[in-house]
N, CA and C atoms as a LAMMPS dump frame, in Angstrom:
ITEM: TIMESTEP
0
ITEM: NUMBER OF ATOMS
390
ITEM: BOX BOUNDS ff ff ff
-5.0000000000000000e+02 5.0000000000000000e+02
-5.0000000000000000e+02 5.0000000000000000e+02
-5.0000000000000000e+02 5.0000000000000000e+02
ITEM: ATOMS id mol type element x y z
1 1 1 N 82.702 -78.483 207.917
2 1 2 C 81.997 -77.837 206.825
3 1 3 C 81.696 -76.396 207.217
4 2 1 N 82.194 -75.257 206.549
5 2 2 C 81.916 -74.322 206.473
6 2 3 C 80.678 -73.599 206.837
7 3 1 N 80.272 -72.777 207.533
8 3 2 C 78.459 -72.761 207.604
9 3 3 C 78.172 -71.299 206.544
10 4 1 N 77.555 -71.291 206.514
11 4 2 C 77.365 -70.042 205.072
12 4 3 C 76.421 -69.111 205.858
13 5 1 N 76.411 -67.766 204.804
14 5 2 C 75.291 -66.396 205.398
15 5 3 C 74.186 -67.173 205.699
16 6 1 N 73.418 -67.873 204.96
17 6 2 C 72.107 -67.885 204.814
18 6 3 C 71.747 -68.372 205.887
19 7 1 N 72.681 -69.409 206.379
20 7 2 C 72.388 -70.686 208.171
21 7 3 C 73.011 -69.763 208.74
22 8 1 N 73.37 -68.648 209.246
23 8 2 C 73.465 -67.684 210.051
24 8 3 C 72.086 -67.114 210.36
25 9 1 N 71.962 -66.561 209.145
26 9 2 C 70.752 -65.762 209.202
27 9 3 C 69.245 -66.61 209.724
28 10 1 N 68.996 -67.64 209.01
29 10 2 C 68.008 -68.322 209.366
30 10 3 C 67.855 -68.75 211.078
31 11 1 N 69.209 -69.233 211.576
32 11 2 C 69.341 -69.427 212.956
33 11 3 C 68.817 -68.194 213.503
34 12 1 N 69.112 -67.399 213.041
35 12 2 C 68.831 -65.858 214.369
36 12 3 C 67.136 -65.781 214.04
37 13 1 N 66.645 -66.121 212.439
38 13 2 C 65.747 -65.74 212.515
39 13 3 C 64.772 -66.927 213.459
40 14 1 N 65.231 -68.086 213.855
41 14 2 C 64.443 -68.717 214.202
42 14 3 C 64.529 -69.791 215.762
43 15 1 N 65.957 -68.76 215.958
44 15 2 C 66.481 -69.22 217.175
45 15 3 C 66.246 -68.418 218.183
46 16 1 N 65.543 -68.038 219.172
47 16 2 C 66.128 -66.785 220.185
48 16 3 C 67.274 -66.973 221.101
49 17 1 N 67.51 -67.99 221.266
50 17 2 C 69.21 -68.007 221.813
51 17 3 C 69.902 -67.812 221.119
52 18 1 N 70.401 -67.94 219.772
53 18 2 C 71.367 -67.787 218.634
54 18 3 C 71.539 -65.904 218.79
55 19 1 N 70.245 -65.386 218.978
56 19 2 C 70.679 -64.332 219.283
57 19 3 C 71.11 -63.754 220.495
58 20 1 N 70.724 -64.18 221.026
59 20 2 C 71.425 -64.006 222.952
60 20 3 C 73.067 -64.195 222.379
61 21 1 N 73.316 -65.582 222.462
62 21 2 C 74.835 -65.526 221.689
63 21 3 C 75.136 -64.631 221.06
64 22 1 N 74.636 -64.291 220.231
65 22 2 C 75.085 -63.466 218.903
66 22 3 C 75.652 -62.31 219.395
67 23 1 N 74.788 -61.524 220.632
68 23 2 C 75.27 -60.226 220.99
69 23 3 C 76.19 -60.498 222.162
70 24 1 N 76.692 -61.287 222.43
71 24 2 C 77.531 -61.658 223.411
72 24 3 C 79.119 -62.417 222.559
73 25 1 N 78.823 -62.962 221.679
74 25 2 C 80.173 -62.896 220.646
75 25 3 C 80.341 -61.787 220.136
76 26 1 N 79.095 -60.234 219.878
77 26 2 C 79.529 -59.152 219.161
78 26 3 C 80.275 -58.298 220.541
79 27 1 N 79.844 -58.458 221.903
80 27 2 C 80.487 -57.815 222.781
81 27 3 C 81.751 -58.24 222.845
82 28 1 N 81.888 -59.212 223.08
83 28 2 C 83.647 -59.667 222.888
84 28 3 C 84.55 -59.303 222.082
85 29 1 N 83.868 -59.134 220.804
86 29 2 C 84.595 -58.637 219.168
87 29 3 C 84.382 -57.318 219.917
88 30 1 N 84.332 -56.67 220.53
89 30 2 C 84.768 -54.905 221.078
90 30 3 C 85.794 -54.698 221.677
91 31 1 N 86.402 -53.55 221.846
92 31 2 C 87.776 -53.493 222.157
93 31 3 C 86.777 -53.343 223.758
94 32 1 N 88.264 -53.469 224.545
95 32 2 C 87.87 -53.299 226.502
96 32 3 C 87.398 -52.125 226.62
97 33 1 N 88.03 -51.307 225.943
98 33 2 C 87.173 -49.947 226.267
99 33 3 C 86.035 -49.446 225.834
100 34 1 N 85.668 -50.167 224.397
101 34 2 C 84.501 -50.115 223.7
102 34 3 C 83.235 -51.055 224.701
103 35 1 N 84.324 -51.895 225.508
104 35 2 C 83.113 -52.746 226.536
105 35 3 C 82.926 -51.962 227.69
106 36 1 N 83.504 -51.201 228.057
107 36 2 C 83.502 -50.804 229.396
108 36 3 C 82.734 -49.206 229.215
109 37 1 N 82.597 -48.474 228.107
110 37 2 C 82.053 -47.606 227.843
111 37 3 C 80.693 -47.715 226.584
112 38 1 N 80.261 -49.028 226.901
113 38 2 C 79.038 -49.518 226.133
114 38 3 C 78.823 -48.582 224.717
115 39 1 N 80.064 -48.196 224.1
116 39 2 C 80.422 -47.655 222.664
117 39 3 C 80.698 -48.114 221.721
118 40 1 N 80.968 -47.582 220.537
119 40 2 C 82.01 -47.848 219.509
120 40 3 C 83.215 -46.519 219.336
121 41 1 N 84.436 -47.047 219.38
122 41 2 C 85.238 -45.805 219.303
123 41 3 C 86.228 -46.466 218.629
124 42 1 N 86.306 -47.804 217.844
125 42 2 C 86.977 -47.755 216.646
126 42 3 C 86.24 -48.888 215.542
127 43 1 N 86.723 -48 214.613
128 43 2 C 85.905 -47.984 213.153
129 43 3 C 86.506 -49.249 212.415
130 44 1 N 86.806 -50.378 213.281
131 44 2 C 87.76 -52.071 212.987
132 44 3 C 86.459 -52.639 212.248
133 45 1 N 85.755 -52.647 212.294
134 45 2 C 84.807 -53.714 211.366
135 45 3 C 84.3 -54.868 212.351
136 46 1 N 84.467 -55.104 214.234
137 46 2 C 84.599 -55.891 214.694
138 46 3 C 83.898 -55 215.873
139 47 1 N 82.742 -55.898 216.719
140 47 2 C 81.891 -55.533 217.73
141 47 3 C 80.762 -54.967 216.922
142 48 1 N 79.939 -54.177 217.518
143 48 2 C 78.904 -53.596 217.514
144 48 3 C 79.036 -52.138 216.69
145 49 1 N 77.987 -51.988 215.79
146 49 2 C 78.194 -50.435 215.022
147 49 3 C 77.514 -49.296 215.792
148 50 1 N 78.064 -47.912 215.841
149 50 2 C 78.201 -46.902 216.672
150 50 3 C 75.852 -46.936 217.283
151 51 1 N 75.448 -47.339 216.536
152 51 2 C 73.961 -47.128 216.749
153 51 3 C 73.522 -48.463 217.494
154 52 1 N 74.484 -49.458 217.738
155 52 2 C 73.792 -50.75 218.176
156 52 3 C 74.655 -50.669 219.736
157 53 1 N 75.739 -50.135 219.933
158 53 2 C 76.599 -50.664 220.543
159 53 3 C 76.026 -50.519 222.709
160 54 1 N 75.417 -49.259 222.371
161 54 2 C 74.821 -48.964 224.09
162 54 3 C 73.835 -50.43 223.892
163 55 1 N 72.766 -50.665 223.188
164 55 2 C 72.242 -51.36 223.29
165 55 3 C 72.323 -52.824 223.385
166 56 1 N 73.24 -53.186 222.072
167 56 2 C 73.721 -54.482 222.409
168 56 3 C 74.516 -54.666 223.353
169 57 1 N 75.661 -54.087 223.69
170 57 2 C 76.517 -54.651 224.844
171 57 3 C 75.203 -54.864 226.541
172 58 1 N 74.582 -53.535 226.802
173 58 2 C 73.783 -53.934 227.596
174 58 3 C 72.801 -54.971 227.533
175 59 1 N 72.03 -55.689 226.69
176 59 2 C 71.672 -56.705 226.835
177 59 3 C 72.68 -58.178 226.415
178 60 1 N 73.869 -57.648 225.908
179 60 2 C 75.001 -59.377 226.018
180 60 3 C 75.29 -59.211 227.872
181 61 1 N 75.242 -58.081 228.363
182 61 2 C 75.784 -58.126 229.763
183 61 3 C 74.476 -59.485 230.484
184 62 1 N 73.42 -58.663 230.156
185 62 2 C 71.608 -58.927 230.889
186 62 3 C 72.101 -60.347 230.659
187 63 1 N 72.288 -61.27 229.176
188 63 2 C 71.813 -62.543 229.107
189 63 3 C 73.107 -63.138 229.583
190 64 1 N 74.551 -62.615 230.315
191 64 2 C 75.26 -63.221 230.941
192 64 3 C 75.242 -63.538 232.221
193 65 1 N 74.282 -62.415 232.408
194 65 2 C 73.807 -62.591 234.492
195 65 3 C 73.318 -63.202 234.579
196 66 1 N 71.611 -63.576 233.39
197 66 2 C 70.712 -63.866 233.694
198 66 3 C 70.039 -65.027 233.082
199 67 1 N 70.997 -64.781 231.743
200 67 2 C 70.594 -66.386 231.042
201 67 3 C 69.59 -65.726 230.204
202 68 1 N 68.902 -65.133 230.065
203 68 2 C 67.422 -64.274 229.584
204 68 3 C 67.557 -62.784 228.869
205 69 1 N 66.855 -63.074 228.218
206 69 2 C 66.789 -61.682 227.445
207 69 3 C 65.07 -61.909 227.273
208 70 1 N 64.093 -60.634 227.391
209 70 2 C 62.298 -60.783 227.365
210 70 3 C 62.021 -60.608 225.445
211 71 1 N 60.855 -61.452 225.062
212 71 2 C 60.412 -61.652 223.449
213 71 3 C 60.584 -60.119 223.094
214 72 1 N 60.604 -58.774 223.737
215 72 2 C 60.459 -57.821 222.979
216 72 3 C 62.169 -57.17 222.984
217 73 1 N 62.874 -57.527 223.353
218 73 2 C 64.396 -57.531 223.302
219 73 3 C 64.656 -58.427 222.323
220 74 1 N 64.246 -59.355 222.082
221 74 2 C 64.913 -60.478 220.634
222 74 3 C 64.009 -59.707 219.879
223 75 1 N 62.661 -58.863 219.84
224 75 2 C 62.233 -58.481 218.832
225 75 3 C 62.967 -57.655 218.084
226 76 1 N 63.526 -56.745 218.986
227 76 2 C 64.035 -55.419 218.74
228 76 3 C 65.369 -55.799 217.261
229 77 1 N 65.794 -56.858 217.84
230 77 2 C 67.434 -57.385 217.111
231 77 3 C 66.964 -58.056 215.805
232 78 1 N 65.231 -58.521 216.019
233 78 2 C 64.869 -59.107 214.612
234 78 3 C 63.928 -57.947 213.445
235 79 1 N 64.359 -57.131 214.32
236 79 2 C 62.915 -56.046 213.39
237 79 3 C 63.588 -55.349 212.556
238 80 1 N 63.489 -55.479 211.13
239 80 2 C 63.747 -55.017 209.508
240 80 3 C 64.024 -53.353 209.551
241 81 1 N 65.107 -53.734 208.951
242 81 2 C 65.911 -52.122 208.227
243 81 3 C 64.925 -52.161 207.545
244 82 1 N 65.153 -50.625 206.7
245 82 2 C 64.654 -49.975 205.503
246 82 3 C 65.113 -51.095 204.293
247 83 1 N 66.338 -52.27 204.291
248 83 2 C 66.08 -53.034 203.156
249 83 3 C 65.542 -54.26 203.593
250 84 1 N 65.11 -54.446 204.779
251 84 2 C 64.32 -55.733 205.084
252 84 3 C 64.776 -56.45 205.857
253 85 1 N 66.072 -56.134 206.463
254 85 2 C 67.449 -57.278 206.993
255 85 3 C 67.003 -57.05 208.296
256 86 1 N 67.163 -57.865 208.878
257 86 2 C 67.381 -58.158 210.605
258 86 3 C 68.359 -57.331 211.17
259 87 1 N 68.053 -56.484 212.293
260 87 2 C 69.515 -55.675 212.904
261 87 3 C 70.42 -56.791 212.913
262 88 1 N 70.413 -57.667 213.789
263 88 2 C 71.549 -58.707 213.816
264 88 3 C 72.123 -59.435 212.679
265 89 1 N 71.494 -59.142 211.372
266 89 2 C 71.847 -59.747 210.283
267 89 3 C 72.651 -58.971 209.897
268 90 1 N 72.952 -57.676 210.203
269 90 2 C 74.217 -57.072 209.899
270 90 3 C 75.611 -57.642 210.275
271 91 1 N 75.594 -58.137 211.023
272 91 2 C 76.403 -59.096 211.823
273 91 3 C 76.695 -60.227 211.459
274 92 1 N 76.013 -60.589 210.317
275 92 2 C 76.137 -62.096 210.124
276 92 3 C 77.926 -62.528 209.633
277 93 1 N 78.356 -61.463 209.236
278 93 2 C 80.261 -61.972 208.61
279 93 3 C 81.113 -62.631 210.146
280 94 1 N 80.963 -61.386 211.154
281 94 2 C 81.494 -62.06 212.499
282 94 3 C 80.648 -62.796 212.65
283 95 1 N 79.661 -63.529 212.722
284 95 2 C 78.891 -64.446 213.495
285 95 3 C 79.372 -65.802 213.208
286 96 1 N 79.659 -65.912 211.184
287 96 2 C 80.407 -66.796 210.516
288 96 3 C 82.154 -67.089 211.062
289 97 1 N 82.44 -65.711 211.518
290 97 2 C 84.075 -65.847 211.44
291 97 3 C 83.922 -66.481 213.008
292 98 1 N 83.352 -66.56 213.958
293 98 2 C 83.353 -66.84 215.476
294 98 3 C 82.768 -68.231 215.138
295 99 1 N 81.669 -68.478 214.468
296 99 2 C 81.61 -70.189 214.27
297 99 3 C 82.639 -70.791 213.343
298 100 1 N 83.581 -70.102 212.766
299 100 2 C 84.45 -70.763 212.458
300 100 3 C 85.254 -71.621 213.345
301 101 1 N 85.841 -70.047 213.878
302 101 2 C 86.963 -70.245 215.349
303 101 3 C 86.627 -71.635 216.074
304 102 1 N 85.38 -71.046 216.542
305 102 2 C 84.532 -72.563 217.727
306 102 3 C 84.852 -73.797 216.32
307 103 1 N 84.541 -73.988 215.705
308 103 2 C 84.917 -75.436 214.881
309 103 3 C 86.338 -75.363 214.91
310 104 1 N 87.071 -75.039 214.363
311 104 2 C 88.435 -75.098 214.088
312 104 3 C 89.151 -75.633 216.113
313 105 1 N 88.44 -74.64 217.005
314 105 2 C 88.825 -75.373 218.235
315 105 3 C 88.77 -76.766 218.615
316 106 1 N 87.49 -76.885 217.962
317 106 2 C 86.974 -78.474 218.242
318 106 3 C 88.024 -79.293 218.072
319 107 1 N 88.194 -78.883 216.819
320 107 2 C 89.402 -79.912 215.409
321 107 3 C 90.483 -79.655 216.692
322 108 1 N 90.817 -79.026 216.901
323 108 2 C 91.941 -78.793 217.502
324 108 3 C 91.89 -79.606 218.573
325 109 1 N 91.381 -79.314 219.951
326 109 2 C 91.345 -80.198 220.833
327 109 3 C 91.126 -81.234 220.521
328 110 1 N 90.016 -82.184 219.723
329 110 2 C 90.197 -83.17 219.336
330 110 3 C 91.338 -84.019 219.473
331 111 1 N 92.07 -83.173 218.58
332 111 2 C 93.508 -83.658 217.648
333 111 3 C 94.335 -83.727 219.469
334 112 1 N 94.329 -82.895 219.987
335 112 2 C 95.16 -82.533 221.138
336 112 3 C 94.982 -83.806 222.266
337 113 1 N 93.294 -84.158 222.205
338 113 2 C 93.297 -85.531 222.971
339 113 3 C 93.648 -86.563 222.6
340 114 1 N 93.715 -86.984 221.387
341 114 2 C 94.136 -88.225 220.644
342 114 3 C 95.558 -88.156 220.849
343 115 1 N 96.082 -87.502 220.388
344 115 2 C 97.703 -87.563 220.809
345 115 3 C 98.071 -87.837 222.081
346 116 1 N 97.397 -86.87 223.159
347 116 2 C 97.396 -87.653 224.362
348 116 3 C 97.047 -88.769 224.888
349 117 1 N 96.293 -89.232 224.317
350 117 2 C 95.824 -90.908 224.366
351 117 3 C 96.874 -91.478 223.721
352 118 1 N 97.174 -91.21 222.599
353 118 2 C 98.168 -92.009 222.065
354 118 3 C 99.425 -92.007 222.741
355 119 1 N 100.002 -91.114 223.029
356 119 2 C 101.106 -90.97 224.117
357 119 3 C 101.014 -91.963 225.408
358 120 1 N 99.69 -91.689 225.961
359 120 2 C 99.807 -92.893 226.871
360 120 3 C 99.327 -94.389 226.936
361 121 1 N 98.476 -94.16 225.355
362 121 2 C 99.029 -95.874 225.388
363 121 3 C 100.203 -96.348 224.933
364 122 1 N 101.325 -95.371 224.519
365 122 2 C 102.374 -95.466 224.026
366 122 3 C 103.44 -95.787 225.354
367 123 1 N 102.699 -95.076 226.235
368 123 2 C 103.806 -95.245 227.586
369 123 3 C 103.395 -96.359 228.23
370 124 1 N 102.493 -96.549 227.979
371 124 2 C 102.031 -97.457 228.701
372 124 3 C 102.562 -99.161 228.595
373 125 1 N 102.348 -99.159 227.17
374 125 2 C 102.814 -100.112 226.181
375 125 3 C 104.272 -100.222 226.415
376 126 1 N 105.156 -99.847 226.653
377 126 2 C 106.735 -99.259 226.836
378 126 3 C 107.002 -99.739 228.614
379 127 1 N 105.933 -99.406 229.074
380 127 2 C 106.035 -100.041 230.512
381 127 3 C 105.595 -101.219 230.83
382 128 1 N 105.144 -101.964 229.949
383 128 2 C 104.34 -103.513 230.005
384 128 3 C 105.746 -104.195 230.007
385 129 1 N 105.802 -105.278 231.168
386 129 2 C 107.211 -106.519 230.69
387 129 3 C 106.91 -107.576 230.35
388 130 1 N 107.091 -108.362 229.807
389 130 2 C 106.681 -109.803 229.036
390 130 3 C 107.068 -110.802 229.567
């Protein structure tokens, strides 16, 4: 099942790990050089926007060392634009398109173990003598 804006948004607003994640799936969505120079230097629609990007990539680095990010760092990512939105709620389209991916993997491996099970009870079955 599809997850929609609104269970994006609500998670960040009420998760503080959802946002730890969040800026650590937006660092990944950056090109290598956009990671390695804690920037934005292309205008793809994907990573961090030119005003978030020093900031977020340095704390997706913090909560990969450390597991942790402090309440006034998740504040910062929850505190209202001029129309009311959560910084990280800008984010919410990749946040949807990356919980896609992760489901669609699931399905996938899933599917990938069953066949392998089936294969070997198939061989298995094929090697039994009566």
């Amino acid at each position: 099942m599809p997850v929609t804006k609104e269970q994006i948004l609500e998670v960040l607003r009420t998760n503080d790990r959802a946002i730890c994640r969040a800026l650590v799936v937006l660092n990944q969505n950056q090109t290598s050089d956009e990671q390695r120079d804690a920037t934005t230097k292309h205008h793809n629609g994907e990573g961090f926007r030119p005003s978030h990007a020093h900031m977020g990539t340095s704390m997706a680095l913090q909560f990969q060392r450390k597991n942790y990010l402090s309440p006034k760092q998740i504040a910062y990512w929850r505190y209202p634009d001029r129309k009311g939105n959560m910084k990280i709620g800008i984010y919410w389209r990749q946040l949807m398109d990356a919980a896609e991916r992760k489901e669609n993997q699931k399905q996938l491996d899933a599917a990938q173990k069953k066949a392998e099970a089936d294969q070997v009870a198939f061989n298995f079955g094929a090697n039994v003598v009566a």
